[in-house]
One Martini backbone bead per residue (centre of mass of N, CA, C, O) as a GRO file, in nm:
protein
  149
    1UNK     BB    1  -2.106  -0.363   0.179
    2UNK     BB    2  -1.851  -0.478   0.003
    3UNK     BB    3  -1.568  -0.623  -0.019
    4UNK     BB    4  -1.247  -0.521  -0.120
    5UNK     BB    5  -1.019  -0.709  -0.311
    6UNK     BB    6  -0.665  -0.781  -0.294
    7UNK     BB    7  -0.416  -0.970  -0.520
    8UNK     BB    8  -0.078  -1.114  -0.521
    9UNK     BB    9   0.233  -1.204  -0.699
   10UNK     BB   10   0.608  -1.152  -0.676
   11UNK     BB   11   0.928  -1.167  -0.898
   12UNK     BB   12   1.219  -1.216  -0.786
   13UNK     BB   13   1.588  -1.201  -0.768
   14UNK     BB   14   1.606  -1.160  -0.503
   15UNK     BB   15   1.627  -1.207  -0.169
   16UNK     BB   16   1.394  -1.176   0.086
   17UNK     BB   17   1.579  -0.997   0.282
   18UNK     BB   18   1.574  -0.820   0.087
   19UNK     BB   19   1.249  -0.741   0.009
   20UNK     BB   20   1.152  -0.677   0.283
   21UNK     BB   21   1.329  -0.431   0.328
   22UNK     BB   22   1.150  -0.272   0.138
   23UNK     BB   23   0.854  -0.333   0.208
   24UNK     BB   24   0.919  -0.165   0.517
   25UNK     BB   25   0.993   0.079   0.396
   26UNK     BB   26   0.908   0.412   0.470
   27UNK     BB   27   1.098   0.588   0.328
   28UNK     BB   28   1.061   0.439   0.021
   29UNK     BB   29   0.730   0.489   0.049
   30UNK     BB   30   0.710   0.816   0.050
   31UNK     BB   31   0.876   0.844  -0.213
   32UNK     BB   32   0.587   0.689  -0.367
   33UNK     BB   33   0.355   0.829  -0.324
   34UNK     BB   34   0.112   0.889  -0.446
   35UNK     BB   35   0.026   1.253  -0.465
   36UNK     BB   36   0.220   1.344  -0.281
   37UNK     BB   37   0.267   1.613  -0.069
   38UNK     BB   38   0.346   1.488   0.211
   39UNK     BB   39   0.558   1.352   0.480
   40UNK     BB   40   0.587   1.176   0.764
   41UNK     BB   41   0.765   1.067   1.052
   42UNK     BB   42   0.616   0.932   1.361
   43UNK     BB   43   0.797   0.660   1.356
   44UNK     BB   44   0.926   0.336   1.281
   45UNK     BB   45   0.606   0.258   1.169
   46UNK     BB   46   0.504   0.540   1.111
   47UNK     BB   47   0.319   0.701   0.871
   48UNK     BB   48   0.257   1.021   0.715
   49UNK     BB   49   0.022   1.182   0.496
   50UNK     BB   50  -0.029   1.426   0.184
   51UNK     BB   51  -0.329   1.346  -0.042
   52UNK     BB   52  -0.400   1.425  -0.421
   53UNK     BB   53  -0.604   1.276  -0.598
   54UNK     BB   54  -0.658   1.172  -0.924
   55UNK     BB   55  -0.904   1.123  -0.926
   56UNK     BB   56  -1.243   1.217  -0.992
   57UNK     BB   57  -1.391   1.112  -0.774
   58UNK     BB   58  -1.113   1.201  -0.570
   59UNK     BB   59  -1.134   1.498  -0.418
   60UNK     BB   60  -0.844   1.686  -0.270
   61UNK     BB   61  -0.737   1.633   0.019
   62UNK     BB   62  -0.555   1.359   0.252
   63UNK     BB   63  -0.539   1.189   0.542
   64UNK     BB   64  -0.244   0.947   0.574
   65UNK     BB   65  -0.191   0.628   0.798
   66UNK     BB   66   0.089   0.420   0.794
   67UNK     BB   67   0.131   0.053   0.974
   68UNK     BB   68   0.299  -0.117   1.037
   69UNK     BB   69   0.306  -0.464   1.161
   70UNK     BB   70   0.361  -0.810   1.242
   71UNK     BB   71   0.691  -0.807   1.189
   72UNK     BB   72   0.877  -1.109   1.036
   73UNK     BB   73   1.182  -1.117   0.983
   74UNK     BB   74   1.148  -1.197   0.637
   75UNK     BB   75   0.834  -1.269   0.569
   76UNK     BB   76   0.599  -1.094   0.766
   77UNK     BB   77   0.367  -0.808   0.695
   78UNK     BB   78   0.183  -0.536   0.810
   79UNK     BB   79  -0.076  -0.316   0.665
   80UNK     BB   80  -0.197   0.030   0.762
   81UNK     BB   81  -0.462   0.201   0.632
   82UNK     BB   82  -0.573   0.557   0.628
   83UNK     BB   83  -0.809   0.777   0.536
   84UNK     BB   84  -0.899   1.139   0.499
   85UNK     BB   85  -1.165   1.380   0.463
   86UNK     BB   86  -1.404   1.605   0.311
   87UNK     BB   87  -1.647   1.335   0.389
   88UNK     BB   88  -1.425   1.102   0.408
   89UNK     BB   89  -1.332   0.738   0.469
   90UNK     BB   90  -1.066   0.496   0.487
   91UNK     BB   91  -0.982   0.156   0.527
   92UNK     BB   92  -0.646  -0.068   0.530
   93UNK     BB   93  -0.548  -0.401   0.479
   94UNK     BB   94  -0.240  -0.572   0.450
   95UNK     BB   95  -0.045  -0.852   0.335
   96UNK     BB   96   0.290  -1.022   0.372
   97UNK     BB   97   0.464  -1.226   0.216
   98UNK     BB   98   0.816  -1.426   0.199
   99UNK     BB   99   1.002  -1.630  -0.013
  100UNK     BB  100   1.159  -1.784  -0.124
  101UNK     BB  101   1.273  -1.864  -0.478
  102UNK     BB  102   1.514  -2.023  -0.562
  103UNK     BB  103   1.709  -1.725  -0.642
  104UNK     BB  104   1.501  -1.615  -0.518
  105UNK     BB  105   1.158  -1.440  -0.450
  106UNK     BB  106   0.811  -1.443  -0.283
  107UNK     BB  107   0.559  -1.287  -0.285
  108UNK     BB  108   0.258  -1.236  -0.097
  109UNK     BB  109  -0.047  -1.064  -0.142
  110UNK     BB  110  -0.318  -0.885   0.039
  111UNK     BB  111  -0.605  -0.655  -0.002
  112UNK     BB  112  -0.864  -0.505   0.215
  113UNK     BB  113  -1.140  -0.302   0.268
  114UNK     BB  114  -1.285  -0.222   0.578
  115UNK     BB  115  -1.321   0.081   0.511
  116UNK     BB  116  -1.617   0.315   0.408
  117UNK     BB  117  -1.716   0.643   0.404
  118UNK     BB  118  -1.920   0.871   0.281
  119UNK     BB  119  -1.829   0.967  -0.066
  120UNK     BB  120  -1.664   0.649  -0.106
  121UNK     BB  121  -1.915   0.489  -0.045
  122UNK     BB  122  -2.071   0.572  -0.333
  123UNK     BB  123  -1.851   0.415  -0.508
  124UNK     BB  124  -1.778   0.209  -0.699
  125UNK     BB  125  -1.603  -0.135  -0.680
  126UNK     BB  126  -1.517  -0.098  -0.971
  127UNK     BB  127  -1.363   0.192  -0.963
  128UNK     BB  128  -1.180   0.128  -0.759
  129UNK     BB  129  -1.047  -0.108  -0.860
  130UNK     BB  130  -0.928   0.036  -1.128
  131UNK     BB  131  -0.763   0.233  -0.954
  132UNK     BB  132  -0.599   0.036  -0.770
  133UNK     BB  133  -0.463  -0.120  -0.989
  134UNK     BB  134  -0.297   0.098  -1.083
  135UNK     BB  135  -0.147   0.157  -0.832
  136UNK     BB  136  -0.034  -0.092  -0.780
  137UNK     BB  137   0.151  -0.160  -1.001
  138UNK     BB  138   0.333   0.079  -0.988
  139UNK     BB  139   0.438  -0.001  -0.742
  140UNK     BB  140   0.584  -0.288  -0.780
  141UNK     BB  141   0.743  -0.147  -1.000
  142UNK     BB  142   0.925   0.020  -0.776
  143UNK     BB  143   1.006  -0.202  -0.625
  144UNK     BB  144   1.175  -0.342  -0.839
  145UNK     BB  145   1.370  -0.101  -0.868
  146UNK     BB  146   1.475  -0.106  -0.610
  147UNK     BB  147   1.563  -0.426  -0.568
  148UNK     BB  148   1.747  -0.401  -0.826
  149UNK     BB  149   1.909  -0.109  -0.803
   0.00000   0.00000   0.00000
């Protein structure tokens, strides 16, 4: 299976300092996370999650596990996602970077499926990109609100 990959920029008119913060707050993330069921705070990095995803391919819940990690603020930071149900488990690592950028700042972010197993492993990595491509444009879309907001 080859891996999934996933990136891109995104231009903010707020400091970097302000999107950092958006971007690591864990708070911020359970209250948008699509399809979810329940959230829970598990400590200051990690957050659980019980999400019913909408796509075709991917029924009932999953239970996810999202990782802050090597947080160096106010520039970059990892995200580990886990995400496991009956029959099939997902694993994300993301990475963002933050910089200036004139009177703004600029995210650049990488994110690549790093394991599937079972049922979700049989599924086109063209059908995962395009569903997961949606998901993600939404994201930062929220993203752009909360920062701005």
């Amino acid at each position: 299976m080859s891996q999934l990959e996933f990136g891109g920029e995104e231009h903010f008119a707020a400091p970097a300092e302000r999107v950092f913060a958006v971007i690591t707050d864990l708070d911020l993330l359970a209250a948008n996370i699509p399809d979810a069921v329940s959230t829970e705070r598990v400590d200051s990095r990690t957050l659980a999650a019980t999400v019913r995803p909408g796509f075709s391919f991917l029924r009932g819940t999953m239970k996810m596990r999202i990782e802050m990690s090597d947080i160096e603020p106010p520039s970059r930071a990892t995200m580990r996602i886990e995400g496991s149900g009956i029959g099939q488990a997902i694993r994300v690592e993301s990475t963002s970077t933050v910089s200036p950028d004139g009177d703004g700042s600029l995210v650049r972010w990488q994110a690549r499926v790093v394991e599937r197993r079972g049922l979700v492993a049989t599924i086109s990595g063209a059908l995962i990109q395009a569903a997961a491509g949606q998901v993600i444009r939404d994201a930062w879309q929220k993203v752009h609100q909360q920062v701005d907001g």
